[in-house]
PAFIDREN-430123 format. One record per residue (C-alpha): residue in one letter; x, y, z. Coordinates in pm, whole numbers, plus 50000, padded with zeros to 5 digits. Example, Ala and Ser with C-alpha at 12.3 -4.5 7.8 and 13.67 -1.06 7.14 Angstrom:
// PAFIDREN-430123
a512304955050780;s513674989450714;
// end
This chain:
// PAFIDREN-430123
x474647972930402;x474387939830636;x477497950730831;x475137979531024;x473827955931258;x477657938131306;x478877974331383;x476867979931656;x477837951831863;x481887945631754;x481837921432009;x484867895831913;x488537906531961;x490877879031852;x494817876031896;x496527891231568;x500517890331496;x502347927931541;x502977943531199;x506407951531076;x507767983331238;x506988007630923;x505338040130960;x501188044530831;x499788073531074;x500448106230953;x502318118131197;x503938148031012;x502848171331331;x504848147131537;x508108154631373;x508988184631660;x508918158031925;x511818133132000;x512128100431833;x511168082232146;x510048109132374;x506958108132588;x505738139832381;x505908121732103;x504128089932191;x501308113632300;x501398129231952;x501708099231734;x498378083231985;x496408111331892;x496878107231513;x496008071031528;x492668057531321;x490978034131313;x488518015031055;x486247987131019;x486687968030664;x484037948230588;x484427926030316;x482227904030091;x483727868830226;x486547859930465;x489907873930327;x491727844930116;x496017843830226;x496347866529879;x493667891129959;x495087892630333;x498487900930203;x496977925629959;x495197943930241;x499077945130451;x500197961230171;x497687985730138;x497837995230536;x501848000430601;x502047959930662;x499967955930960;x497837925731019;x494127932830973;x492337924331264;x489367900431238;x486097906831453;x483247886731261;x480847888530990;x483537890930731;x484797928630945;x488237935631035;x489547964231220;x492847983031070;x495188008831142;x495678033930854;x495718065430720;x493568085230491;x495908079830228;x496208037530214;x492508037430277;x491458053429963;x493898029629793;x492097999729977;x489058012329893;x489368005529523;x490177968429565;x486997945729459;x486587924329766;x485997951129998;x482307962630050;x482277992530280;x484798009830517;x484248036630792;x486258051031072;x485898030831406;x483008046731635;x483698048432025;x480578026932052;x482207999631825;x483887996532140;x481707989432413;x480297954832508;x476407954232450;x475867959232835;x476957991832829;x474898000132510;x472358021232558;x473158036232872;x471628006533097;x471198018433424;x468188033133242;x466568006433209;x465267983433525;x465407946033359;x469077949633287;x472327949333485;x473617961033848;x472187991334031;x472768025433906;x474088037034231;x476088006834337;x479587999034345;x480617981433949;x483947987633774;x484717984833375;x487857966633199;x489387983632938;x491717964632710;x494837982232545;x496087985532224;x499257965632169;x501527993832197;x503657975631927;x501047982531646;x500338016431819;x503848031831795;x505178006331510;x508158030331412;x508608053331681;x509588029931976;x511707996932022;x511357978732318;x510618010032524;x508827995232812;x509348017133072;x508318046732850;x504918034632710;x504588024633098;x504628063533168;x502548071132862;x499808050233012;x500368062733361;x500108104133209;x497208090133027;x495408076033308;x496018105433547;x494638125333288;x491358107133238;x491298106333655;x491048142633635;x488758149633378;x485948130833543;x486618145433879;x486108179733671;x483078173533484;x481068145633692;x482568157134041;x483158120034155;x486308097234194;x487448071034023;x490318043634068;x492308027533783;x495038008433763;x497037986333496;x496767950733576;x498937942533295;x500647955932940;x496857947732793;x494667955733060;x493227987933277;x490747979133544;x488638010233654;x486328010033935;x483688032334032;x481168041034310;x478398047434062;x477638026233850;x476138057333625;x479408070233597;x481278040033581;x479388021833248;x477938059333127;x480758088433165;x483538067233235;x483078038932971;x482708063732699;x485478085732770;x488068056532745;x486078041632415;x486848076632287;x490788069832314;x493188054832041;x494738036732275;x491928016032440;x490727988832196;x487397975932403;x485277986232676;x483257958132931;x481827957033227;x483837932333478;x481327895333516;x480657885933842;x481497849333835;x480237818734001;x481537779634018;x478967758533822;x478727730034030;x476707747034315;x474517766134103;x472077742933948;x472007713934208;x474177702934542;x473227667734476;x473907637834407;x476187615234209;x477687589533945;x479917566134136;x480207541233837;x480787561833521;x479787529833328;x476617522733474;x477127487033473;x479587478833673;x481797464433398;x485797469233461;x486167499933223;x489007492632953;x490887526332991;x492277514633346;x492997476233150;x494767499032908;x497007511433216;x495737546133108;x495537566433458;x497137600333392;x500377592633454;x503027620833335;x500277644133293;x499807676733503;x496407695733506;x496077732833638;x493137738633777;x492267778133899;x489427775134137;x488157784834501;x490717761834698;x491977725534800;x491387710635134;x494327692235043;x493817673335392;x491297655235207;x492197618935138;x491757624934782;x494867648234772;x496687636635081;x500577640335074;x503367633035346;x505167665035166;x504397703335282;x501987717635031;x504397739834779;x503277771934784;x503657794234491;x506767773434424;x507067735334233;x507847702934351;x507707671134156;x508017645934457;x504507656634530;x502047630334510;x499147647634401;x499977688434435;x503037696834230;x502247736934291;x499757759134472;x499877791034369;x498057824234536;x499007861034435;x499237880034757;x499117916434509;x495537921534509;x495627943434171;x496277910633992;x492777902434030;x490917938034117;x490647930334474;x492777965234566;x490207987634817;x490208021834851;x491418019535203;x494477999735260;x493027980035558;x490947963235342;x492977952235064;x493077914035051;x495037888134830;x493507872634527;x493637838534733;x494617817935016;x495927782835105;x492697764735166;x489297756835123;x485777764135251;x483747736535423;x482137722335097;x484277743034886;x484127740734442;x487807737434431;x488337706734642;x485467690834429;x486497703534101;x490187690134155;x488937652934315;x487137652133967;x489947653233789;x492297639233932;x491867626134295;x493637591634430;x492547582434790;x495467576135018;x496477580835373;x499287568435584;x499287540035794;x499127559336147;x496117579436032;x494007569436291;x490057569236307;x489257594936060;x491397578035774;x491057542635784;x492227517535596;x488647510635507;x487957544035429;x490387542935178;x489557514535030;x485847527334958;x486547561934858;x489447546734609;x485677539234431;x485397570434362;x489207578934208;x489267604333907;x489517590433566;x493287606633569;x494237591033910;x497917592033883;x498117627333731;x499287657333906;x497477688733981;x499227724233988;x496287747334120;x495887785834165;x493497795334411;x491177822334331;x489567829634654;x489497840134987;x487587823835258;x484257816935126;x483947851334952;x483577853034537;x486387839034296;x488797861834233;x490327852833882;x493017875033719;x491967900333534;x493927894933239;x494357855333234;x496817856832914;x499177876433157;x498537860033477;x496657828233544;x498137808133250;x502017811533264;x502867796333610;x501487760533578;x501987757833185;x506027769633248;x506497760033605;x504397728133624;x504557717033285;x500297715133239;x499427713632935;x495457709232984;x494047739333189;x490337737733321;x488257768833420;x485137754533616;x483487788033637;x481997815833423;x479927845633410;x476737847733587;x473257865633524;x472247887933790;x468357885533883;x467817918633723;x469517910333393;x468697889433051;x469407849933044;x471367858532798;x473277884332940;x476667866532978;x476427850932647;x479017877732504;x482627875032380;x485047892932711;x488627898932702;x489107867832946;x487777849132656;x490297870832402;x493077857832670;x492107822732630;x492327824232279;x495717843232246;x497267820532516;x496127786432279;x497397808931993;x500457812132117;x501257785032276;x500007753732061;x500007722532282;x497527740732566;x493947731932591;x491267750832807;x488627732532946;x485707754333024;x482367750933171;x479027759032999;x477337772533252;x473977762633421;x471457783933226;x469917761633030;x466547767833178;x466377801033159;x466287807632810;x465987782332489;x469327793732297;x472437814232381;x472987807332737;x476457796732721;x478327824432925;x481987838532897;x484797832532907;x483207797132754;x482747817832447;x486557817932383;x487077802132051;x489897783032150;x488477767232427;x486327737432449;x483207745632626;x481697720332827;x477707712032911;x476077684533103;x474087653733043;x472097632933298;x473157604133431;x471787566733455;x469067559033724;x471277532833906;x474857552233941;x472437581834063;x470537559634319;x474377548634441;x475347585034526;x472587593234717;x474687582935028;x477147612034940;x474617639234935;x475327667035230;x471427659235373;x471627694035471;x472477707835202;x469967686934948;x467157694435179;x468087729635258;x468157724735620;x470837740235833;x474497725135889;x473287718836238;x469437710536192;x467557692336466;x467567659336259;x469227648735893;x467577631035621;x467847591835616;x468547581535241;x467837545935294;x464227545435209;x463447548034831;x459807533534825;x458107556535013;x457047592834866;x457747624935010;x459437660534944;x462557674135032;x460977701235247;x459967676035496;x463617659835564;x463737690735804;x460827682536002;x461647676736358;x461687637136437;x462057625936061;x463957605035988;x463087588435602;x462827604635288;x462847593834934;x464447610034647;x462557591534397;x462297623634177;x465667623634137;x466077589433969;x462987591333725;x463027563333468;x463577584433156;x467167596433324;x469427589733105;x473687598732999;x471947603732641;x470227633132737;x470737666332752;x470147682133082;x467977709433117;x470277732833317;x472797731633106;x473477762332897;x472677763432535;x474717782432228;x474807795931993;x476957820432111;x476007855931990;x478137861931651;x477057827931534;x479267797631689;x478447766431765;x478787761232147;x478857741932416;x481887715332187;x480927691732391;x478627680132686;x479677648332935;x478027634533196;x477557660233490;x474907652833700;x474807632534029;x478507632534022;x480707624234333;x484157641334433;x486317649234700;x484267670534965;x486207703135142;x485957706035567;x487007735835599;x487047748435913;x484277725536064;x487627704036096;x489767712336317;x492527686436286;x495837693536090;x495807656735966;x493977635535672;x490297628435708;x488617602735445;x485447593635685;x482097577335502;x478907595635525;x477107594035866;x475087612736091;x478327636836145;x479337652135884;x481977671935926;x484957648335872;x483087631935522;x485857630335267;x482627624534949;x480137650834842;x477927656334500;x476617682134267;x475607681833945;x476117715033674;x478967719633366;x481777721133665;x480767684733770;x480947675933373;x484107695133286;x486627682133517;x485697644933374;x486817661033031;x490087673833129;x490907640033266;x489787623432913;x492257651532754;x495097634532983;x494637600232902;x494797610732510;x498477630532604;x499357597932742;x498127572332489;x499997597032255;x503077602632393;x503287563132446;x502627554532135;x504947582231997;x507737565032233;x507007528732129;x507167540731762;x510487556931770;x511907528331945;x510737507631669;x512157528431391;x515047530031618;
// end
């Protein structure tokens, strides 16, 4: 049968409607309990089944219905290659058996429910994911207790809160008996259980099979370190004029800035000192202010379970973010790209001129006059942070709060040294959340980045969560030879030659006749270097760029959706705390660097953010026109 290959890696979870609230487990040995008593939910979970339908083409509206009938009314569950997953008894699967369109059905194995990096046990094998005796941790998602407990509960929170909690203590203790080793976990939301482990062994062998084994865990995955994708391929460079030509682009003669439109943004931080961001207001934090000129909210969650930064010992517990940005920090780039406006008042002094202002206002977003409500996702200039469950967590604030209605995610899963290039091309339950948030609330659009593996493998490079199928992943193109060769004055010298922050001497970018390598910017009394091989003549905004990551993603779909220009790109550049001063900086380039307000880098984060703007302008053509035509009919 072609499903056996599908069954072993059941890798796609999409967002399905609860069934009606009629009874299909047989629960007959349940009857002793009370009708919503935590006996009983314990009961009725451990008569719960599950199978995998497969069926000889996707399920036409009749055939859908005719399977709800056959199952008690629930809503079969899609995964791919014409499989769904159902909840039923013996009973209504013999009687779903017989119908014509269905090829094969069999019970749901635990290993149906474990990401692909778990299967076969891989700290076995050396070419494939983290140390066997290292710290790693596993996310279980839930079953919707609502399709769990249909008939036998209504709107019991609190209870199926203390199921979980009896459930959890209980798989605490049976590892501690029979592997002699703790473990934490903890419920980071109604969907979500976030386990960690100081073995890695135990964590993705014991551990990750004794909660595929439940009823009431749905899938099993190791938790992605992730990365921002600007840094990761190249800190160079940029596209100052997106048109190459210099030409007055007709968006802007359109009057087509952004304005009205909000854009949250969940990244490492905002220098909002920056020019690009600068506001006579207080920066609102974790609240909303629509005075603001540039940041209408800044949120950080202080409870570190949010995002799985709890330790063991409660001095080291740490929020999820703070209220800031590292010197030469993703977020303040990311957000500049978007959406940045230079500005500074009038008493600025040195470091925010007037002429500063006016030649960084080169360099304003596509969406100038839109608004950014941002969640910051890290501390210091340690890893991102995300929430674990994003559905729950990251989405809700800025889409209810802030009103954004285009949400951009300018990071993704990385591949560890030791690991496949196409390790992180797999289908998480951050991507699941992505598509259940678009699911359920209509008008949203993600905006996520590729990633920046292009090179290191031909096909299916594209990492999670860009492998949501809701979300429009984003890769890179080159850019054209002139608007590169005009950024070269906003490259950190340091950081393009790999010298230190305080090296001896800094590159001169002047001289592009001359040929030499990077390496010898760094040599003591230099003081010209050409970056010819960065402005070769074949570059070009029609191709491709090698970095960027490549689909298909692994069950088949076509991704990245789109790619956009994304290398040599310029954006707002973060201090940090090589700046001292409270006030707004917006300096040029020069030999000191530390108050420069411009920075580039090229990956699928220096591509995406040009996208979400693009997304903002369409809201706004579209809500204008909408306006102009009702007045009209009007």
């Amino acid at each position: 049968m072609r499903c056996t290959r599908f069954l072993q890696a059941c890798l796609v979870l999409v967002c399905w409607s609860p069934g009606k609230p009629d009874s299909h487990h047989d629960v007959s040995g349940c009857r002793h309990a009370g009708r919503e008593s935590l006996e009983r939910l314990l009961c009725v979970s451990a008569s719960a089944r599950r199978y995998l339908v497969q069926v000889n083409e996707s399920l036409t509206p009749s055939q859908r219905k005719d399977v709800e009938d056959c199952v008690g009314g629930r809503h079969p569950k899609y995964l791919h290659d014409d499989t769904y997953m159902v909840f039923a008894d013996e009973r209504e699967i013999e009687v779903l058996r017989r119908r014509g369109f269905v090829q094969g059905i069999r019970m749901q194995h635990e290993t149906d429910k474990m990401s692909l990096d778990i299967l076969p046990s891989p700290w076995t094998r050396a070419t494939s994911g983290p140390q066997a005796d290292s710290p790693c941790s596993v996310l279980a998602l839930l079953a919707d207790w609502r399709e769990l407990f249909p008939s036998y509960i209504h709107d019991q929170r609190d209870l199926v809160k203390g199921f979980y909690r009896l459930q959890i203590s209980r798989w605490r203790a049976g590892v501690a008996e029979d592997h002699g080793v703790e473990i934490e976990a903890e419920m980071v939301s109604e969907r979500k259980l976030h386990v960690s482990c100081q073995s890695c062994e135990v964590c993705m062998g014991a551990v990750s099979r004794l909660l595929a084994r439940q009823n009431v865990i749905e899938w099993v995955e190791t938790r992605p370190k992730l990365v921002a994708m600007g840094n990761f391929v190249s800190s160079l460079l940029s596209s100052g004029d997106p048109t190459c030509g210099g030409r007055e682009d007709d968006l802007f003669v359109r009057a087509l800035n952004g304005e009205g439109e909000v854009v949250s943004i969940a990244d490492s931080g905002i220098d909002h000192r920056n020019c690009m961001f600068w506001d006579e207001l207080p920066l609102p934090l974790n609240t909303f202010d629509s005075r603001k000129r540039k940041i209408v909210s800044y949120f950080s969650y202080s409870n570190c379970s949010i995002c799985g930064a709890c330790a063991k010992d409660a001095k080291e517990q740490r929020p999820c973010g703070d209220a800031g940005d590292a010197e030469r920090g993703h977020g303040t780039y990311v957000s500049g790209a978007v959406a940045g406006s230079a500005a500074c008042p009038s008493d600025a002094g040195f470091m925010c001129s007037a002429e500063d202002v006016k030649f960084a206002s080169l360099y304003n977003a596509l969406a100038r006059e839109a608004k950014i409500a941002f969640t910051d996702i890290m501390v210091g200039k340690g890893e991102l942070s995300p929430p674990l469950d994003l559905h729950k967590h990251l989405f809700p604030d800025p889409y209810n709060q802030s009103g954004a209605r285009v949400m951009l995610l300018a990071w993704g899963c990385v591949v560890r040294a030791t690991e496949e290039a196409t390790a992180c091309n797999r289908y998480t339950s951050q991507s699941q959340d992505i598509d259940l948030f678009t699911w359920e609330n209509r008008d949203a659009l993600v905006i996520v980045a590729a990633g920046n593996d292009g090179e290191r493998a031909s096909k299916q490079t594209v990492g999670a969560p860009a492998t949501s199928k809701n979300a429009i992943a984003i890769g890179f193109t080159e850019t054209c030879v002139n608007a590169s060769v005009a950024s070269y004055a906003y490259t950190d010298p340091f950081v393009a030659a790999g010298c230190g922050l305080f090296g001896s001497s800094r590159c001169c970018l002047s001289s592009f006749e001359s040929k030499c390598s990077l390496s010898q910017c760094c040599g003591e009394g230099r003081e010209d270097c050409c970056f010819s091989s960065f402005s070769g003549p074949g570059m070009s905004p029609d191709n491709v760029a090698a970095g960027s990551s490549r689909g298909f993603t692994m069950d088949g779909r076509i991704k990245p959706d789109m790619v956009a220009v994304g290398s040599h790109v310029v954006s707002a550049r973060a201090a940090g705390e090589s700046l001292p001063s409270s006030g707004p900086f917006c300096s040029l380039p020069s030999g000191t660097q530390y108050s420069a307000a411009l920075t580039s880098l090229t990956g699928s984060s220096s591509a995406a953010p040009g996208v979400a703007a693009s997304a903002m302008l369409i809201r706004q053509y579209l809500k204008r026109r909408m306006s102009s035509e009702q007045g009209t009919r009007a």
